[in-house]
N, C-alpha and C positions, 0 to 999 in steps of 0.2 A: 504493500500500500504506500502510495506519496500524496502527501496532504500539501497545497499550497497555497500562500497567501499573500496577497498583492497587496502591496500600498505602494505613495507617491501620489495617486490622485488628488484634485481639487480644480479650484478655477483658478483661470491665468486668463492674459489677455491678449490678443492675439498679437504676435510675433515672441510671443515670450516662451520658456523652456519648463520644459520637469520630467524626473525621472521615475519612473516607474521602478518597483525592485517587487521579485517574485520568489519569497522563503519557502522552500522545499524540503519536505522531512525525509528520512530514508540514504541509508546509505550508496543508494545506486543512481545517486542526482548523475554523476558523470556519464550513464550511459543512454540517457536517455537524450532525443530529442526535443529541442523546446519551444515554446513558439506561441508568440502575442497576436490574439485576435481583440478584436473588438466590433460593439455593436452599437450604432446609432440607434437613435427615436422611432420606429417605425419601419427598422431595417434586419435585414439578415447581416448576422454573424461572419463577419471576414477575417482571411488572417492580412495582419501586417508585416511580421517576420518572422525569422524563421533562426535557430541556432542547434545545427546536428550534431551529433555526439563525437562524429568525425571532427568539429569545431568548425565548420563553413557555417556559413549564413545566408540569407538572401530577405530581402523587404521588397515589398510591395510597391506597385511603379508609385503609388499616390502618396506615398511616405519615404520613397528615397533620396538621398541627399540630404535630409531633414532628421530621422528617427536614424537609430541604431542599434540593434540588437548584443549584449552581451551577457558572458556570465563567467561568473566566480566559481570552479567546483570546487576551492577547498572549504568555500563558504556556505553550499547547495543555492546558489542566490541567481538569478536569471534579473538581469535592468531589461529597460528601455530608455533612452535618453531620447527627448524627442524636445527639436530647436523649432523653430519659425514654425510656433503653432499657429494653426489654421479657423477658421469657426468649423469648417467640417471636420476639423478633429475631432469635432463632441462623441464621445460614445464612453461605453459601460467597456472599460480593456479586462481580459481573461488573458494569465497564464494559461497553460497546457504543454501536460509531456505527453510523449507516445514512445511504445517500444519499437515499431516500424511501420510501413506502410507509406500512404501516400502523403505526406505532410501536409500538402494544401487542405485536402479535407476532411473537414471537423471529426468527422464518424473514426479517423483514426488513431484520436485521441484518447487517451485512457483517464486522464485525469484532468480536472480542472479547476481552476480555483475559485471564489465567488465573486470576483468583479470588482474593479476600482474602480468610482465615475472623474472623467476626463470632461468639464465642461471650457472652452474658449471664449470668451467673450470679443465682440468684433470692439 
């Protein structure tokens, strides 16, 4: 079992920054892959990036150059650092690990955490 638990959330204004961090219990945080979705108002669940157990990464065209995905394993800790936030930033961000499969989607997640809310103010 991996328990995880996001904070960093809150409101900013737009073009300003904050990091997301995602505590992960379990000794096998390093083998897992990881990976920040989020969910607006009225919208499906997307991911934004992505961090393999391999250690590659990849983000989403809507948040590259902007957000970045890292993690600490000797900490179990997954960030986000995400710059020139946007008003369409707004959404509820999940952690999520998975033992394999198709990263981009959700269904091959195993674990998830309960959501940070990410509000921008324009």
């Amino acid at each position: 079992q991996v328990q995880l638990i996001e904070s960093g959330g809150g409101l900013v204004q737009a073009g300003g920054s904050l990091r997301l961090s995602c505590a992960a219990s379990g000794r096998t945080f390093s083998s897992y892959t990881m990976s920040w979705f989020r969910q607006a108002p009225g919208k499906e669940r997307v991911i934004v990036a992505v961090s393999s157990w391999t250690g590659q990464t990849q983000h989403a065209d809507s948040v590259k150059g902007r957000f970045t995905i890292s993690r600490d394993n000797t900490k179990n800790t997954l960030y986000l650092q995400m710059n020139s936030l946007k008003p369409e930033d707004t959404a509820v961000y999940y952690c999520a690990a998975a033992e394999g499969g198709n990263y981009a989607d959700e269904k091959t997640y195993d674990y998830w955490g309960q959501g940070t809310q990410v509000t921008v103010s324009s």
